[in-house]
MILODO-849983 format. One record per residue (C-alpha): x, y, z. Coordinates in steps of 0.05 Angstrom, whole numbers, m for minus. Example, Ala and Ser with C-alpha at 12.3 -4.5 7.8 and 13.67 -1.06 7.14 Angstrom:
BEGIN
246  m90  156 $
273  m21  143 $
// end
This chain:
BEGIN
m38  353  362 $
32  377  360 $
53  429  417 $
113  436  459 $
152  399  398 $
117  339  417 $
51  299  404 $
m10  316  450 $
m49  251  446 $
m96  271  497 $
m104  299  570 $
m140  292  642 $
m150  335  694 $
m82  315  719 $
m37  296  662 $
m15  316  588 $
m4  255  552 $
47  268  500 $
82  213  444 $
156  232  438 $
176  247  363 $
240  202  378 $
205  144  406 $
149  142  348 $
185  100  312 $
174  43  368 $
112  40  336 $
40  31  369 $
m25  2  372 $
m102  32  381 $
m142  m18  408 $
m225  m8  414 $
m293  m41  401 $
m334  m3  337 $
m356  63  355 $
m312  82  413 $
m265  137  370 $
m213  95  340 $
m214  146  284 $
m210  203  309 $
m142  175  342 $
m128  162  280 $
m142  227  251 $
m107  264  312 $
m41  221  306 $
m36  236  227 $
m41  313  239 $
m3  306  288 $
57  280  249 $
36  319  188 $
48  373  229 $
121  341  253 $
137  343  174 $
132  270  178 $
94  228  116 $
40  185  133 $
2  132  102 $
m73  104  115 $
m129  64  92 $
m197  100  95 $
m238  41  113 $
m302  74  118 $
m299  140  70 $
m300  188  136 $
m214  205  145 $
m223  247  83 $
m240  299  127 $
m166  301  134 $
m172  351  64 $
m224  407  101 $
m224  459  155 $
m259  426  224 $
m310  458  258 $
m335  465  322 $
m385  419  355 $
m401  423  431 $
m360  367  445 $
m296  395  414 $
m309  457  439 $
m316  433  511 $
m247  392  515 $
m215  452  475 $
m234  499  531 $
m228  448  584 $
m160  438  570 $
m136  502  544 $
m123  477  478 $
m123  540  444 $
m65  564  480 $
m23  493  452 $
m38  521  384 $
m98  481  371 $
m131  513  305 $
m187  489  256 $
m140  473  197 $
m146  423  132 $
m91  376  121 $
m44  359  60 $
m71  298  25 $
m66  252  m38 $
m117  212  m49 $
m105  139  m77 $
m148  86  m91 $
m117  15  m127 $
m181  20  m171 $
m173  82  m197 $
m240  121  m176 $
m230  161  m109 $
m154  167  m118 $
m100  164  m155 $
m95  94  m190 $
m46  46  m151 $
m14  m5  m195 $
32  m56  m179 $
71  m105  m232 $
66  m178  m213 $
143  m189  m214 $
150  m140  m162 $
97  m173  m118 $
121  m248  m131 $
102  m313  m126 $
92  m312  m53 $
47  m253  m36 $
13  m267  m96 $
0  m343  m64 $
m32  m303  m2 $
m80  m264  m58 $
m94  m329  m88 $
m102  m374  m31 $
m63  m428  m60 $
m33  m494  m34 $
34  m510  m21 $
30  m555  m83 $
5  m492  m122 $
44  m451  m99 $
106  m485  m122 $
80  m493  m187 $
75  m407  m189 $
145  m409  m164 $
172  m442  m228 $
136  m395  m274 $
164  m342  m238 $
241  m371  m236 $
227  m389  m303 $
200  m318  m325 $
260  m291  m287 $
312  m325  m319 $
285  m316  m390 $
276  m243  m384 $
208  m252  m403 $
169  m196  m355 $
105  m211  m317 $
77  m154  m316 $
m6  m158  m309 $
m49  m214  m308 $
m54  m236  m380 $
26  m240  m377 $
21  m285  m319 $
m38  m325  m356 $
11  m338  m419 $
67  m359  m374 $
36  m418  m339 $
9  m431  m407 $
80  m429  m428 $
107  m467  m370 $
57  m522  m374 $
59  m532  m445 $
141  m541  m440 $
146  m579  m376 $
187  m632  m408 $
246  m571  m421 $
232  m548  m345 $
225  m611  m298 $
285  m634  m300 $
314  m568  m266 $
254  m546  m221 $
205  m613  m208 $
144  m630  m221 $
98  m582  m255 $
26  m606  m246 $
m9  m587  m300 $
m77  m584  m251 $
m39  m541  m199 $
m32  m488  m265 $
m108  m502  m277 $
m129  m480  m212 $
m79  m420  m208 $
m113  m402  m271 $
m179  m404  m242 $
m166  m366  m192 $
m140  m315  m228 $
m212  m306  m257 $
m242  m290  m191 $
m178  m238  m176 $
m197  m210  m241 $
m268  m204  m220 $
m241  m173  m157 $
m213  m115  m198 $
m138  m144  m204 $
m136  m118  m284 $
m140  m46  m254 $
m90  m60  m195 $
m32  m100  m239 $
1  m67  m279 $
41  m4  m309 $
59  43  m288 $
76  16  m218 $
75  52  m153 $
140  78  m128 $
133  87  m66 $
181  156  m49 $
115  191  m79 $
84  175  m10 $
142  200  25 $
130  271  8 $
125  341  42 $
84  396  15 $
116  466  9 $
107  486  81 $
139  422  109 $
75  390  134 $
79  312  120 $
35  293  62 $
m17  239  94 $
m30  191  42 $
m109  164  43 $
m115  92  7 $
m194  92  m2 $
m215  19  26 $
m293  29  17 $
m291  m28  m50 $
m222  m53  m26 $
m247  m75  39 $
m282  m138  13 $
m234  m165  m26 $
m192  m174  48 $
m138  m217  16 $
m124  m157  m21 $
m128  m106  26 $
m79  m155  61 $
m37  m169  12 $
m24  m99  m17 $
m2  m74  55 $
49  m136  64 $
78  m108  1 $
76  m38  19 $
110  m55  84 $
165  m115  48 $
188  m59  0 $
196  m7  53 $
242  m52  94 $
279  m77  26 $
297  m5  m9 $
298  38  51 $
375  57  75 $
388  43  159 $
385  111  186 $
394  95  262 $
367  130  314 $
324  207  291 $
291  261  322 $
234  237  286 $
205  182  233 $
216  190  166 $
151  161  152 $
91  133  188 $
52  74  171 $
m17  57  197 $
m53  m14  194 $
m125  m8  200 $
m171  m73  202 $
m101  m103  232 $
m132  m172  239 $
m145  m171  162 $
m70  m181  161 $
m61  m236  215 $
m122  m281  208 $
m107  m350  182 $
m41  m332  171 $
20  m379  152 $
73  m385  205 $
132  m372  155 $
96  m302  146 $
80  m292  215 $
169  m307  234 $
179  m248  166 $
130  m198  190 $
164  m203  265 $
223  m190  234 $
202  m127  189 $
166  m98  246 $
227  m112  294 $
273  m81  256 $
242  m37  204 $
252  24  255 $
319  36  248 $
296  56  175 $
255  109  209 $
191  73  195 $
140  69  250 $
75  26  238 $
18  36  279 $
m34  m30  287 $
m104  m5  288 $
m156  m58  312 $
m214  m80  351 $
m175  m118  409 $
m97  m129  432 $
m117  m211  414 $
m125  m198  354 $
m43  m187  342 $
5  m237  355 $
44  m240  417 $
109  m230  380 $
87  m172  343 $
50  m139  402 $
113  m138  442 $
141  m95  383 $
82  m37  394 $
109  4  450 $
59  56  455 $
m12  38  465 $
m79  70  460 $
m137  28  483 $
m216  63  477 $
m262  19  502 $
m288  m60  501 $
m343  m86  521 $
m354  m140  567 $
m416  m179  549 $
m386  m247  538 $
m336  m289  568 $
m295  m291  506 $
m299  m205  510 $
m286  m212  577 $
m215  m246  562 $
m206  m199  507 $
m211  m148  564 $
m158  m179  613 $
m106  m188  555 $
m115  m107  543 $
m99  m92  615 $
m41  m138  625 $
m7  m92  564 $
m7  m35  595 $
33  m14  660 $
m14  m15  728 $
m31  54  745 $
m49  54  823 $
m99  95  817 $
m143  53  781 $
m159  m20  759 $
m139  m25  685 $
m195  m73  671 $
m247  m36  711 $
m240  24  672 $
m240  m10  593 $
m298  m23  604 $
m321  41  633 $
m289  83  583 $
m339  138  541 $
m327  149  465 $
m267  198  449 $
m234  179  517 $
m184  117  517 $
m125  89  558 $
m56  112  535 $
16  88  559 $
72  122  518 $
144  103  514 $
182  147  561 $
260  190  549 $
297  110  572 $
237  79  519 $
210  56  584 $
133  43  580 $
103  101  619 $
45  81  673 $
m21  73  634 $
m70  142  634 $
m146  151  631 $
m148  211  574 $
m200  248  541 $
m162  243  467 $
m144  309  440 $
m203  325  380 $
m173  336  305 $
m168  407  276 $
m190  381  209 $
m265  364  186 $
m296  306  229 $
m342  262  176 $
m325  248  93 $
m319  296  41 $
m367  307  m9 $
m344  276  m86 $
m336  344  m116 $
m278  363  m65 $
m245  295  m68 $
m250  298  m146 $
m218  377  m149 $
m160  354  m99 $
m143  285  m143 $
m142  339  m217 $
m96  383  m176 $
m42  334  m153 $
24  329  m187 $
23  260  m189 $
m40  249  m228 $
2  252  m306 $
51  204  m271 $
m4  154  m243 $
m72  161  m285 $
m60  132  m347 $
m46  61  m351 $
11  37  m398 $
23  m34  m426 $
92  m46  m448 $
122  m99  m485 $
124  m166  m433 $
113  m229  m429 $
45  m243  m467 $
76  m197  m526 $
138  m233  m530 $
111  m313  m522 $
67  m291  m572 $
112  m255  m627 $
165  m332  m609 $
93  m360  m631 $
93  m318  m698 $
168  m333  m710 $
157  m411  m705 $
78  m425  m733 $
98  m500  m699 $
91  m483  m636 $
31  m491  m604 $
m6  m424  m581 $
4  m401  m503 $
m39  m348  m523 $
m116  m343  m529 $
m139  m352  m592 $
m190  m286  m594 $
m124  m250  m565 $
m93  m272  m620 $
m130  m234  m670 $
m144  m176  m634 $
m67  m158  m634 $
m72  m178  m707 $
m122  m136  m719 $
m73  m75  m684 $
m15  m93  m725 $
m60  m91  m795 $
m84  m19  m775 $
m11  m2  m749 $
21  m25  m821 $
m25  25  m856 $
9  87  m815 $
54  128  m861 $
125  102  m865 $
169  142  m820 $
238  163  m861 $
303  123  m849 $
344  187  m858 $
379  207  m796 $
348  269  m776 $
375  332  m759 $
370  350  m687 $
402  387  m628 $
456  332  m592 $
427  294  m540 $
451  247  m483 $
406  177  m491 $
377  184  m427 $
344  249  m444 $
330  216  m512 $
290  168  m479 $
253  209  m430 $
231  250  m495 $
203  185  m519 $
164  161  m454 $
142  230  m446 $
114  230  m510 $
84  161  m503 $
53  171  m444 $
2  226  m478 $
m29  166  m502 $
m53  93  m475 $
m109  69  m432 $
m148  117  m382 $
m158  97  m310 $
m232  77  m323 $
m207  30  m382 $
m222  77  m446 $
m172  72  m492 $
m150  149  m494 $
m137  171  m572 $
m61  174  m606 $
m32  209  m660 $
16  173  m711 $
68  210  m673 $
59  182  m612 $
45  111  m641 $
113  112  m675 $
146  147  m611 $
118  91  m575 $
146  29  m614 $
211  60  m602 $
205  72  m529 $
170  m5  m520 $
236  m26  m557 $
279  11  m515 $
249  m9  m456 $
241  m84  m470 $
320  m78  m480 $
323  m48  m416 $
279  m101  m386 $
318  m159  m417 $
376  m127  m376 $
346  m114  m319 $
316  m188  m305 $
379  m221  m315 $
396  m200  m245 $
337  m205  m212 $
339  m214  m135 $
279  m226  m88 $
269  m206  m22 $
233  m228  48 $
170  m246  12 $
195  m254  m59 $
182  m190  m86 $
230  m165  m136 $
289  m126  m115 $
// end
């Protein structure tokens, strides 16, 4: 809740326990076993920025933070801590939330794509779960893709490049190594089961940018951005994978802004282990690194999980403000997990840390905040401050009107496939009938099949036409536009074109592939490959 230009996290009979706007970007962990109101923190942090006019992102693990979108209403519990605490006079109100909705399949949010040469080789390993062999093996196809301007931008792309790769080795091994052709088979092979996973939906055009998240709405409430997780949750390698991103692209393109009154945009990490288990040590050193110095973008990242343990030491050093609901002690190995939660936080005298996790009731949790010095403040036993917005999921119909009303949905909800790399090894193919196919053969004639029923279309006139002067750029933007009335629907149906839009969209494809063939002549990659 935000009162007093600061962030009531929650209160006792003694104390106000408030998060400084200034110190938020220190970032912060919530700690708890299931069921102990981890998510209504949650819920009450990302008003509580929203209300800051700060942009927040989420994953909605379990369908119930879409609540964010409606008006809350009273229950006796709320009502009891609202009058306990004289929250009314703070300014707590029942109020809905600004939200977009986004989902990387494409059916409770807007569709999030992602083109594999802005992931790279090495997250992409992570998805994959590929050897350090294999792995090498994808690095050449991507160097090689790279330096031949030949795009990789969705699965079939990547498919026709290791295809490619393999298939020339003799050209490429004397500049990159060994390219084992059984390394490419099992890459291959596991790109089946990603497939099956839903990665045709997820790669792809057009790609996420991600200043859409970063967003206010036209009162100056932070938009909080809800990835739905309900399906993504057990693919975890995903989940993972997509959030590594998320976070390696914030710390690439975002400008150093020092210190602020406030973040320009908060990031939460729910099901934090997903991101740590089993994880290599050469992405444990980069993520210590983003997290350490990712602030002075005016990012702050919040690690939501079930236990302290369950994030590295190095990272949890990082998290200056803490909230910790309770854990249970049945087991020695929960009893551990216990002790490590109390030797984070700051003694308070009037209490024994580890006594009271245990002892804690749902909605009430341990908090130590970072004080004016960034000192950590001495821990506090809080009832947690209840949201203002709806406490349980929406129903479909709501969900469904807010995704139709967003701005964003023309930009994100029809997929596109532009000229890349499967188009081009393939038309090299047509040009030379000795090389041997990198595509599949029943690919072959489907895109055969297209061209026949393209060559039929009416001849478009070679006569310059008459028309109004125009810069290019706007040229071109007329031409996407156009293009983009057309192409593949979120749920994979082929949406229907006229033979304007079919011609308007050769010439945009060619001016883009020219653009592309620029573009990927200077291709840098950062922390974790991605493309810069």
């Amino acid at each position: 809740m935000y009162a007093e230009d600061k962030i009531l996290i929650g209160c006792n009979e003694n104390e106000n326990v408030f998060l400084l706007p200034k110190l938020a970007n220190r970032h912060g962990l919530i700690a708890g076993a299931t069921g102990t109101g981890k998510t209504i923190t949650l819920k009450t942090l990302a008003e509580s920025f929203s209300d800051l006019g700060v942009p927040v992102f989420l994953a909605d693990m379990k369908g119930d933070i879409s609540g964010l979108a409606k008006v809350g209403s009273e229950n006796e519990k709320i009502k009891t801590n609202v009058e306990k605490y004289g929250l009314l006079e703070k300014g707590f109100k029942y109020q809905a939330y600004p939200v977009e909705f986004w989902d990387l399949f494409g059916q409770k949010g807007l569709p999030i794509r992602v083109t594999l040469s802005e992931m790279g080789p090495v997250l992409l390993s992570k998805i994959l779960n590929l050897s350090e062999a294999q792995q090498g093996v994808l690095n050449i196809v991507f160097r090689v893709a790279d330096e031949e301007s030949l795009l990789i931008i969705d699965l079939k792309d990547l498919k026709s490049m290791i295809n490619h790769v393999v298939e020339n080795k003799d050209k490429y091994e004397s500049q990159y190594g060994a390219i084992a052709e059984k390394s490419a088979n099992t890459i291959l092979r596991n790109l089946l089961t990603l497939e099956d996973q839903g990665g045709n939906d997820f790669f792809g055009e057009p790609a996420l940018d991600l200043n859409d998240f970063m967003k206010v709405d036209d009162n100056g409430k932070g938009i909080i951005n809800i990835l739905d997780a309900q399906k993504l949750s057990l693919s975890p390698e995903l989940y993972s994978t997509f959030l590594l991103w998320m976070l390696s692209e914030l710390f690439e393109n975002l400008p150093e802004v020092g210190d602020m009154d406030k973040p320009k945009f908060v990031f939460f990490f729910d099901e934090a282990h997903l991101l740590f288990d089993d994880m290599p040590a050469e992405f444990g050193k980069k993520i210590e690194q983003i997290v350490r110095l990712i602030r002075s973008k005016g990012v702050g990242l919040y690690f939501i999980s079930q236990s302290p343990a369950d994030i590295p030491d190095e990272i949890l050093a990082q998290l200056g403000n803490r909230i910790q609901h309770a854990l249970h002690a049945y087991t020695p190995k929960d009893q551990k997990a216990v002790k490590v939660a109390a030797e984070t936080f700051r003694p308070n005298p009037n209490f024994n840390t580890s006594d009271v996790i245990s002892e804690l009731g749902i909605g009430q949790a341990l908090v130590s905040v970072l004080d004016e010095q960034g000192v950590p403040g001495i821990v506090e036993k809080v009832d947690i401050v209840p949201p203002q917005s709806y406490i349980g999921a929406i129903d479909d119909s709501m969900r469904s009107e807010l995704i139709n009303l967003s701005e964003l949905k023309s930009k994100y909800w029809d997929a596109v496939d532009p000229l890349s790399a499967y188009e081009m090894l393939l038309e090299k193919i047509e040009s030379n009938p000795n090389i041997e196919s990198e595509v599949p053969h029943e690919d072959i004639e489907i895109i055969e099949e297209v061209k026949a029923q393209e060559s039929q279309a009416e001849p478009v006139s070679e006569e310059p036409q008459q028309a109004p002067a125009q810069g290019a750029e706007s040229v071109l933007g007329d031409i996407l536009g156009t293009v983009l009335g057309g192409g593949q629907t979120a749920g994979g149906k082929k949406a229907k074109k006229s033979d304007a839009q079919k011609m308007a969209e050769k010439a945009a494809t060619q001016a883009m592939n020219t653009a592309a063939r620029e573009v990927t002549k200077g291709i840098m990659r950062g922390i974790f490959g991605q493309m810069k």
